[in-house]
FITOR-49059 format. One record per residue (C-alpha): y negated, z negated, x negated. Coordinates in steps of 0.05 Angstrom, whole numbers, plus 5000, padded with zeros to 4 digits. Last residue first. Example, Ala and Ser with C-alpha at 12.3 -4.5 7.8 and 13.67 -1.06 7.14 Angstrom:
2
502148574727 509048444754 
***
This chain:
637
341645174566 344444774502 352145034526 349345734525 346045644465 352445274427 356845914447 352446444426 352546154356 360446044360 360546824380 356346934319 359646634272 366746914293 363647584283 361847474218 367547334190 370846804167 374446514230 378247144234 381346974167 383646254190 385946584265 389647174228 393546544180 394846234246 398246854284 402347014221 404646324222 406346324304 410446974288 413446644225 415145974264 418446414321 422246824275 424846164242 426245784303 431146454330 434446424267 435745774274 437945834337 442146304323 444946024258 447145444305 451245934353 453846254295 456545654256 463745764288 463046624265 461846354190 468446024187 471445334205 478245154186 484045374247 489244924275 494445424295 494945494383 501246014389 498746564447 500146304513 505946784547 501847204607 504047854581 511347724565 514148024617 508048554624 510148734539 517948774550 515749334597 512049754554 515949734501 521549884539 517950574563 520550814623 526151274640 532751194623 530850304617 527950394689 533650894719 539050384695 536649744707 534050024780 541050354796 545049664774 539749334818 539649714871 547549754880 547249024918 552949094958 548048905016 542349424989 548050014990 550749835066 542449785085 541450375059 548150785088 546350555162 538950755158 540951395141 546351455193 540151225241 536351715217 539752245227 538952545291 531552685272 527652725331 521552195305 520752685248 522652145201 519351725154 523051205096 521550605076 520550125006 518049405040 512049115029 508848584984 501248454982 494948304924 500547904886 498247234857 500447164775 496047754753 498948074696 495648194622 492648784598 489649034540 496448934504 499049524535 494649954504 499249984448 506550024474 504250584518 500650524588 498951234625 505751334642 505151024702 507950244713 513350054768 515349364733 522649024733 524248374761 530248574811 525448804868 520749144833 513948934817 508849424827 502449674790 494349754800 489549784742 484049404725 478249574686 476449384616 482049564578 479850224542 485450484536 487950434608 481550774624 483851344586 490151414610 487151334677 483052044666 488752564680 489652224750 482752344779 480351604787 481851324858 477550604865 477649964889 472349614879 470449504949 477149294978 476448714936 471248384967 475148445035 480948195006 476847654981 473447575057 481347535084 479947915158 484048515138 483149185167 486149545104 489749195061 496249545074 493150235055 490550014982 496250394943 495551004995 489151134958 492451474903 492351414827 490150754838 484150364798 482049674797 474949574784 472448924759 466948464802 470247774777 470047424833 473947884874 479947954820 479147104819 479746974879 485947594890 488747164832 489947114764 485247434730 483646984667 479746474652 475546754577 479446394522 477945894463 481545864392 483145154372 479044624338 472344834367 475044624432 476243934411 470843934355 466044204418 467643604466 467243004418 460443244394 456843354464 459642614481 457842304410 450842634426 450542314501 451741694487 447841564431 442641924453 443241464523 443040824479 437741004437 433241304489 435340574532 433140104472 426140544450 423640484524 425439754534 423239674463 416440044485 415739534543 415938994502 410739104458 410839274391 416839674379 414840524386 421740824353 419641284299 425741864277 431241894233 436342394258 440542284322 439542934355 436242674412 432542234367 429942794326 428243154388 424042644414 419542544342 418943334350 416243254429 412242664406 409143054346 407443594397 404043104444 399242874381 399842224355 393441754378 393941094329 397141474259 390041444223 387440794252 393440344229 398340254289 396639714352 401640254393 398340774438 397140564515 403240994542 401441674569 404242034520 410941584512 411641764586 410242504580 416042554520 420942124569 419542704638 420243354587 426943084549 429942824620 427443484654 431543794598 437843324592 438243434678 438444144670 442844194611 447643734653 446644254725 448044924675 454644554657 455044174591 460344384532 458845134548 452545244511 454845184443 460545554459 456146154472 454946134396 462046164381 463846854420 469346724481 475947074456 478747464506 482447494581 486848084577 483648594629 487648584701 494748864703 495248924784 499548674839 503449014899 510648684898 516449124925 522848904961 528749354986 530349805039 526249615098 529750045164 526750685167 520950975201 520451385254 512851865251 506352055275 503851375304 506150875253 502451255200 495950795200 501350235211 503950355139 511150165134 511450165062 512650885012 516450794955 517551594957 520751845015 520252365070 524852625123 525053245166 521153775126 516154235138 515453975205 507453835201 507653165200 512053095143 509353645098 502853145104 506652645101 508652885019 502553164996 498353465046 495953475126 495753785197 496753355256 489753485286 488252735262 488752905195 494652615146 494252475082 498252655011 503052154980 501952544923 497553064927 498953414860 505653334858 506853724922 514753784931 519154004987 526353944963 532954244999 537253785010 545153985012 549853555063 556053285062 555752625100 556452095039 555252604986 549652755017 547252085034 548351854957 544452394926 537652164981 540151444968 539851494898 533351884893 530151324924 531850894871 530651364820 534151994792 534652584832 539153224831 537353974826 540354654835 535355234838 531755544890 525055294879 528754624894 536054614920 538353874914 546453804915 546953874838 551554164807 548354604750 542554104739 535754054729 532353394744 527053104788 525652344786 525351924848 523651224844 522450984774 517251384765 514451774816 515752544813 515052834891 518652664956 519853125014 526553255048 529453885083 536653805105 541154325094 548554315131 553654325079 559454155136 555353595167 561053215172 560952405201 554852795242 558353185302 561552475318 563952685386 560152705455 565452965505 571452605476 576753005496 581652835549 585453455544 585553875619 580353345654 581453085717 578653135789 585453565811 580953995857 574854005813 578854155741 574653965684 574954265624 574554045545 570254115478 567854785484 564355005426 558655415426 555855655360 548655515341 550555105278 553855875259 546456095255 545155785235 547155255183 552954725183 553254255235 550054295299 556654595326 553554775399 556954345461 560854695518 564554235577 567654855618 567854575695 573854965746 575255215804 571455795789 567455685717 562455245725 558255025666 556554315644 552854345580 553253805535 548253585476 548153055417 544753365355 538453465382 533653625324 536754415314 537454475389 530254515393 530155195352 532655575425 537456085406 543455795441 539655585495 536956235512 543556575507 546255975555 541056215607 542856955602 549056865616 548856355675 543456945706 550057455693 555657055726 554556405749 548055915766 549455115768 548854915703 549454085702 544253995630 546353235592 541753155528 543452535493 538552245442 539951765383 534351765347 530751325380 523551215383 518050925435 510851125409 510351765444 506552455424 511352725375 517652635433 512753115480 511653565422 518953635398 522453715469 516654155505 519554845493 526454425510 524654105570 521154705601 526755165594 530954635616 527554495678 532254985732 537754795697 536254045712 536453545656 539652955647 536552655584 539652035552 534451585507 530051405562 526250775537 520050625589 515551105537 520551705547 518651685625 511351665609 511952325560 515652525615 510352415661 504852755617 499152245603 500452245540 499152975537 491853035560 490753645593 497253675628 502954165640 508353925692 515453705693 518153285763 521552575719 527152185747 527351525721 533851325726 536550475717 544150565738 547650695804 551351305808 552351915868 548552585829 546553015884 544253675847 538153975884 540254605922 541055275889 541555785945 535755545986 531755595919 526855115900 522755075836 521654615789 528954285786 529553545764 529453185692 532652575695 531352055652 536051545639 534250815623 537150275576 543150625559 549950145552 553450455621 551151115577 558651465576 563751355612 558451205675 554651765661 560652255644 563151995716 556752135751 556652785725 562952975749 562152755813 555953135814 559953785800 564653625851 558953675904 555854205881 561854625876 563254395947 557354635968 558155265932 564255425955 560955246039 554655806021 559256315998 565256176060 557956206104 555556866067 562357176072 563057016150 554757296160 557957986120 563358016170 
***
């Protein structure tokens, strides 16, 4: 009798087993014909009375057997997951595994999709099929898998059970049966879709988010309706990225509650997956979504899902304001370095030729002129003032002719060139480009080292250059280097023409600066995921349906004339307008470079007179007699 039961047992259960996969294989083909691959989780242990579930379809599977490894990527469902599963059909006998495993395993792959199914056949009854779905329910995976169904058998009959996911727990953790399946009549009792829209209402469900105070992208502020819970009062948040965060609540109805580390920023990440600031919360689950005019950094690539690009931002810097070059280096700058090179060895090559020369047929007292009265006589000519031309032979006219001709030339060149410049007010080049930012040996100074991220591992030599000066003052000192102008300080250009500037500029320091024309990079304002958040996609969707109807720029007019300085951003406009170019008379400061040099002749010709006068005295004395004595008897012997 009790070998009769066991058979009728053994035969039910076949059959239950058998309808069961039928079932399956028609939710797979309703559902996931579109899926790239499925990956089926199978049983890990064995049990006579709980065969392997015969599933009968035909689509790409890649059925995974769970085990612990050493090195997690090589773990074969992390393998699985890396060939594009996106639909999980997982064995009862695995789910324990699968979902202790779901956040670490998805952390550890490269391939992303938010959009995950998880389809589980139950095959045990009565009190083991209790236990199990008490499990599930409590398990905090389900929180970051938003699309689940749970195949239970229920006599004849399948129950098709889902959790809420909406709302909070633990009512998000409620079962919800969506439809049945009757085996004998193969049909289902109300045609329900079996993977609904859980996420078109999230019923106030909160969503943690981290972003800090960053002008004009998301600004922090008090309100009594707001949908942001911070500290554990009611905020909203201003900015561009604030919009979308106030906008995607409203949208989906929602609540975020804020994670905020304003002193570490952007914050890093360590390779243990630990960190600060904003990813760091990221990486470490304390929130499921960051943002904060961050770009698509490939040194975070590997611990999170990104966005889709919302909107345009130009990486440049306000560099010194080019300034007045002084008058007496003026002087120096109408020839280059290789002109005052050739004029000298010119100067030094003619004055030994007229040396050397046989001396002119002069009266006896002028015949042999010193080499110092040749080097004055020179001069005088190069500067056209009177000086003595040697004439009596025809090789000193030769001389005399071409010395004319090339003073000539060359002082009505010299003369031309500084009236022209002298006549208007003359500028340092400015820092324009990445050239001329590398040339020019500056700092430029972030408030974060994220700002230099997307230059990293560039093979551009001026990038390169650039990279090292680039420096991360502590924040409460850029003020003062912005008042002091002489270092460079980084700054972004916003998609609609506007300028992301700190609030270290005011309407006076401002006009130390002026704004390179060549950006250092652009990138594209993202957001990072948790790559299991369910939402990202519906994220995604509502940015790019804002940026197409183009309600950045109305938000970015706004937010930047609320909260930034006008002053200040009338002034970067404007900063690289020419200043008006007025004739100017000559002063004191245009004669500089020639008081200079005289002043320099004079001090040298008082030094030289002083030494002279000391010679006459010195030869005087005593002891100047005596060492001229000793001197004539040692030439005697």
């Amino acid at each position: 009798m009790i070998t009769m039961y066991y058979l009728r047992y053994l035969v039910s259960q076949e059959a239950v087993y058998i309808s069961q996969g039928k079932l399956i294989s028609q939710v797979v083909a309703t559902y996931f014909l579109e899926v790239y691959t499925i990956c089926r989780i199978v049983n890990q242990t064995k049990s006579s009375l709980k065969p392997t579930l015969n599933i009968p379809f035909r689509l790409p599977i890649a059925v995974v057997h769970p085990q612990t490894t050493a090195n997690l990527a090589e773990n074969p469902t992390v393998q699985a997951i890396e060939l594009g599963c996106t639909v999980f059909l997982v064995d009862e006998d695995a789910l324990p595994y699968f979902l202790d495993h779901y956040i670490s395993i998805h952390d550890e792959t490269l391939f992303r999709r938010p959009e995950k199914y998880v389809l589980v056949p139950v095959q045990s009854t009565g009190e083991t099929q209790s236990r199990l779905m008490k499990t599930v329910q409590n398990h905090p995976s389900l929180e970051e898998i938003a699309n689940l169904l749970l195949v239970v058998p229920n006599g004849t009959k399948f129950e098709l059970i889902t959790h809420r996911y909406v709302g909070n727990a633990p009512e998000s953790m409620d079962w919800i049966n969506l439809d049945s399946y009757d085996a004998e009549t193969e049909s289902f009792t109300a045609g329900a879709d079996l993977f609904p829209d859980k996420m078109r209402d999230l019923m106030g469900k909160t969503l943690k988010v981290a972003t800090f105070y960053l002008l004009p992208w998301s600004m922090m502020r008090q309100t009594n309706e707001g949908i942001v819970r911070y500290l554990n009062q009611q905020y909203t948040i201003d900015g561009l990225d604030g919009y979308i965060l106030i906008q995607f609540c409203l949208w989906y109805n929602c609540t975020w509650e804020l994670y905020c580390d304003q002193a570490n920023q952007y914050g890093q990440v360590f390779p243990n997956r630990t960190g600060n600031g904003m990813i760091g919360a990221l990486v470490e689950r304390k929130v499921d979504f960051a943002i904060g005019a961050v770009g698509g950094w490939y040194q975070l690539f590997q611990y999170f899902s990104f966005s889709n690009p919302v909107q345009w931002i130009g990486i440049t810097c306000l560099a010194p304001r080019p300034g007045l070059i002084e008058y007496w280096r003026i002087v120096f700058m109408m020839f280059a370095g290789s002109v005052w090179g050739i004029l000298i060895l010119t100067f030094i090559l003619v004055s030994l030729l007229q040396y050397l020369l046989p001396p002119p047929d002069l009266p006896e007292e002028h015949a042999q002129r010193s080499f110092s009265w040749i080097v004055i006589n020179l001069l005088c000519a190069f500067l056209l003032l009177p000086s003595e031309l040697r004439r009596n032979r025809l090789s000193d006219v030769i001389i005399s002719t071409t010395l004319s001709i090339f003073t000539i030339t060359l002082a009505y060149v010299y003369i031309g060139k500084i009236h022209s410049i002298l006549a208007f007010p003359v500028y340092e080049p400015p820092i324009d480009t990445i050239l001329d930012l590398a040339v020019s040996g500056i700092t430029w100074n972030a408030p974060h080292e994220a700002w230099m991220y997307a230059l990293v591992g560039t093979e551009n030599p001026n990038v390169q250059k650039v990279l090292t000066t680039f420096r991360v003052p502590p924040i409460e000192d850029i003020p003062a280097i912005a008042d002091h102008g002489e270092e460079a300080i980084i700054m972004a250009l916003l998609n609609y023409g506007h300028s992301m500037v700190g609030t270290w500029f005011d309407k006076k320091n401002i006009e130390n600066f002026r704004l390179m024309t060549e950006l250092l990079y652009f990138e594209y304002d993202t957001g990072y995921a948790t790559k299991t958040w369910p939402l990202l996609d519906r994220f995604d969707w509502l940015a790019m349906w804002i940026r197409d109807a183009c309600l950045f720029q109305y938000v970015e007019l706004v937010d930047v004339y609320r909260y930034m300085n006008y002053w200040v951003q009338t002034s970067i406009a404007h900063s690289k307008d020419r200043p008006q170019n007025l004739l100017r008379i000559m002063n004191v400061e245009e004669i500089s470079g020639g008081l200079l040099l005289l002043g320099i002749g004079l001090t040298l010709a008082i030094a030289v007179f002083v030494v002279e006068v000391g010679v006459a005295v010195f030869r005087k004395t005593m002891v100047y007699r005596w060492i001229c004595l000793r001197w004539k008897i040692m030439k005697r012997n």
